[in-house]
N, C-alpha and C positions, 0 to 999 in steps of 0.2 A: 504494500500500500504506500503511496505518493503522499507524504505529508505535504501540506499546504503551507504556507508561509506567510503570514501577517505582512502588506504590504507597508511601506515605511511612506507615510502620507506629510506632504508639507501644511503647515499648521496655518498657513495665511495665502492669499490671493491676489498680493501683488508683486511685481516683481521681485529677484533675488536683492540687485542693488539700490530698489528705495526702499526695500526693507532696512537693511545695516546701514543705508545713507540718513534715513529718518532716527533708525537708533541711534548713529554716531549723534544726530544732532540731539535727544530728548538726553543720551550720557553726559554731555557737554552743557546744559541746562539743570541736569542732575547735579551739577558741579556747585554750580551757583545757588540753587534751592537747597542744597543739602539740608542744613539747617532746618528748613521746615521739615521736611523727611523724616531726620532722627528726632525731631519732637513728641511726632506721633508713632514712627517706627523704629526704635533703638539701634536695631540690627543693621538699618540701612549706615552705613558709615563709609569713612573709605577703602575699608578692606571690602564693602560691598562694590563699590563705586570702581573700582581699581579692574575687581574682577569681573565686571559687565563690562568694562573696556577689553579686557583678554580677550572674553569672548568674542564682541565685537571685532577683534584684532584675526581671531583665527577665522571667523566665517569667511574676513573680508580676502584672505589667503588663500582660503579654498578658490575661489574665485578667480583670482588673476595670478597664482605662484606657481608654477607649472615643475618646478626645480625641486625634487625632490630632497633635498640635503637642507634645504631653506623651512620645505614643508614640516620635515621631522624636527628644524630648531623651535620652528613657534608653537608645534601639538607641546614639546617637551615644556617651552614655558608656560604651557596653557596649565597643561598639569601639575606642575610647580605651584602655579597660582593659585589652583583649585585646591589644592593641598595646602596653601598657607592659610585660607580660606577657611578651611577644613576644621584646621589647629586653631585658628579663632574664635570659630564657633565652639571648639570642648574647651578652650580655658574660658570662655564667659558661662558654660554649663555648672562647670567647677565652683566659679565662685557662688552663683546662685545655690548650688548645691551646698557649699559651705553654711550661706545663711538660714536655708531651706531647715536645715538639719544639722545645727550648733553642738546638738549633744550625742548624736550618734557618728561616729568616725566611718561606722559602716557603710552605713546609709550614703554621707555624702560621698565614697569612692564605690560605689553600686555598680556607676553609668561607666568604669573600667579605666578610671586614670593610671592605673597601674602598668597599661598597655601604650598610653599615649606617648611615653618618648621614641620609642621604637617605631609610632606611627609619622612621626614628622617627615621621616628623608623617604618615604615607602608608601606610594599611593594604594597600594592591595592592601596594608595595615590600615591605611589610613580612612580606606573605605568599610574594610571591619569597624573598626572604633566608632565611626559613626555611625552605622546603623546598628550597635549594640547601643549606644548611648540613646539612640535615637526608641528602643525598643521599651529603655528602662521609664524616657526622660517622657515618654506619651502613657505610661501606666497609669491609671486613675490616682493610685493614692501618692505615686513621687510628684506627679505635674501641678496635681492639686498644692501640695506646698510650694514647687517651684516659684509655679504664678502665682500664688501668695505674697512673695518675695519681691514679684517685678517679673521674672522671669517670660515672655509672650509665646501664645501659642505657635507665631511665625517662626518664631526660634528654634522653637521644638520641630515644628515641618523640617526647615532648613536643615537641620542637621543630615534629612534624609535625602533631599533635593540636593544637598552638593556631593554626599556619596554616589547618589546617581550621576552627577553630572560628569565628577571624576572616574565613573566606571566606565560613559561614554568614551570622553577623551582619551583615557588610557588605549581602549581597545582602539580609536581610530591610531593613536601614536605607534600601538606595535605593527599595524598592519602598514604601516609609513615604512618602518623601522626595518622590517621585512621585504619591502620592496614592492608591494603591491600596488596595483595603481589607483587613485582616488576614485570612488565609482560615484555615482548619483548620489544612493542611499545614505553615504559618508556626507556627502554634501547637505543634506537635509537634515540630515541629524543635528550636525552643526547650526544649521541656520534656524534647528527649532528652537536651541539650545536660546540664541539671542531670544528668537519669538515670543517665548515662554518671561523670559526677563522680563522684555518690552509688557507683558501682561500683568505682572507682578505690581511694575513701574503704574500703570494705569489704572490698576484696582487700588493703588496707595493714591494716588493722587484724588482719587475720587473722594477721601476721604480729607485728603490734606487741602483741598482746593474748591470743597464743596461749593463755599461761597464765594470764589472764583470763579468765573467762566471761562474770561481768558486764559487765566493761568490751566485749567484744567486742558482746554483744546488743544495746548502744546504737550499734553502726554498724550492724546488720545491713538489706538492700537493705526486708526487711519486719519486722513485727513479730513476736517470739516467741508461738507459740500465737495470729497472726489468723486461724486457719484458714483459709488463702490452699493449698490443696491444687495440688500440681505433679506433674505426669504423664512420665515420663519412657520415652520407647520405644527399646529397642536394637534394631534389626535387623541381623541377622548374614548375612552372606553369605560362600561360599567360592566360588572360580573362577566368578562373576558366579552362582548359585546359593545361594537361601533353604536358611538350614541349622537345619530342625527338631532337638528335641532336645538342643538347645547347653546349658548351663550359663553363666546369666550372676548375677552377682554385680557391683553397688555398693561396691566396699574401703572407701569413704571414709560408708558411712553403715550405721544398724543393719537395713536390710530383708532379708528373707531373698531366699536366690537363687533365681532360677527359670529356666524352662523354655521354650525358644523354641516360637512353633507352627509349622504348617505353612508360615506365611508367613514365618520367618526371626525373628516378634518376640519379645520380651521385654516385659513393661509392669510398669511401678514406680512406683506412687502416693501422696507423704506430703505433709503440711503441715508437714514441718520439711525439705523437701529442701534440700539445699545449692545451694551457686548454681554448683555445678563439680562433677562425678562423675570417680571414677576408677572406670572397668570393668575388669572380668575375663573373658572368656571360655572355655569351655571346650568344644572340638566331641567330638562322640560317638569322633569318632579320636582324641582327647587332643591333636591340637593346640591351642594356647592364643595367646589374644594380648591385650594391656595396652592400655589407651587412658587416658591419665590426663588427667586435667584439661581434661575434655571441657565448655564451658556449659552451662549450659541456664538456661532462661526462666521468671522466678519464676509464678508464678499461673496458667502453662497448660501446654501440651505441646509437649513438645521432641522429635522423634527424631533418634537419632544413629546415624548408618551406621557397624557396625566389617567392614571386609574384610580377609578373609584371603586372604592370596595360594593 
């Protein structure tokens, strides 16, 4: 039997170079806003900001470096980075874990500092260490005191988000290292890698720039009025059953509501969609149900199943 293979999908819709051309410039805007950033989000600092530049740095090499010996110096610095990154993130684990838990020695070396010097110069240690710390630091009753402490939820992700990111780059670095030639997939990866940033930057900003407008449209994933039109499908079903007639409603944007058809959908079409919907539903019985902060995917079509029990 033929196993199948998960295709490697690029996470956005506009070209490769106004993607990392737009990111280089919201990085460089990130510079100067920092401050408001770390107000609201601790974590964003410059060992953040340094390494959204890396990133930034290798996509834009994939792209135009064709020399292999140049390819393999910048994956190696990328992973350096990510790994300094990495060690960032367990020494601010540590200290919170100190205050977390004053009177147990145990408790605060749980998340495996014991392991951490060995992981500094060794991205395969390094990506152990944090997703062990990452296992201990999201358990109910250590996270609970963390963020007691200060400690943010984002932090805790992070820890697993850069293990991943350094599991990435390692493997695109040995298949350099190797001699292999860059294929597509390798290029996407990479360019999800910024993508994925670039989302991070904008779900922060939303919050840091609420009442901002202007300042908010300089993060945004696209540009205001690129006419980048997003399609958004609900389908409604009740007791595994398409439920025509429904009433659905966007809360979070200005389109009017509409009418499911026969097939259970809804279709919602703008070029200012947001990059997260909150639905409403409404069945012909007046049952209702909420889906808030559901994704969707700029520049094409997303559908989002709501069931009702």
């Amino acid at each position: 039997m033929t196993l199948k293979t998960k295709p490697i999908i690029r996470l956005y819709s506009m070209p490769d170079e106004e993607m990392t051309t737009r990111a280089q410039t919201k990085h460089d805007l990130l510079v100067d806003d920092l401050a408001d950033f770390t107000a609201k989000f601790p974590f964003i600092d410059m060992t953040w900001v340094n390494s959204y530049q890396s990133d930034i740095t290798t996509a834009i090499n994939y792209q135009s470096d064709t020399v292999q010996v140049n390819l393999i110096k910048v994956l190696t610095e990328d992973v350096q980075s990510s790994v300094a990154e990495g060690m960032k993130a367990l020494d601010t684990l540590d200290i919170y874990a100190k205050l977390a838990f004053p009177d147990s020695p145990a408790k605060q070396r749980v998340f495996g500092q014991d392991n951490w010097d060995k992981a500094r110069n060794d991205q395969q240690k390094m990506v152990k260490a944090l997703k062990s710390a990452h296992t201990f630091a999201d358990e109910a009753a250590y996270k609970t005191a963390l963020t007691g402490k200060g400690y943010t939820l984002p932090e805790i992700a992070a820890l697993l988000t850069i293990a991943d990111n350094i599991s990435t780059k390692d493997a695109l670095q040995e298949k350099a290292k190797a001699g292999r030639p860059v294929v597509t997939e390798d290029r996407i990866n990479v360019q999800n890698i910024v993508w994925e940033r670039d989302q991070t930057l904008k779900t922060m900003a939303e919050l840091v720039y609420r009442d901002d407008a202007a300042k908010l449209d300089q993060y945004l994933l696209y540009p205001a009025g690129s006419g980048e039109s997003t399609t958004v499908i609900v389908h409604v079903t009740a007791t595994m059953i398409p439920q025509q007639n429904a009433t659905v409603r966007l809360m979070n944007t200005s389109l009017a509501a509409q009418q499911t058809d026969a097939s259970g959908n809804a279709v919602f079409s703008s070029v200012n969609m947001p990059d997260s919907v909150d639905i409403k539903v409404v069945l012909a019985d007046n049952r209702e149900a909420l889906r808030p902060n559901q994704a969707v995917v700029q520049g094409t079509e997303t559908t989002i199943d709501v069931v009702i029990p």
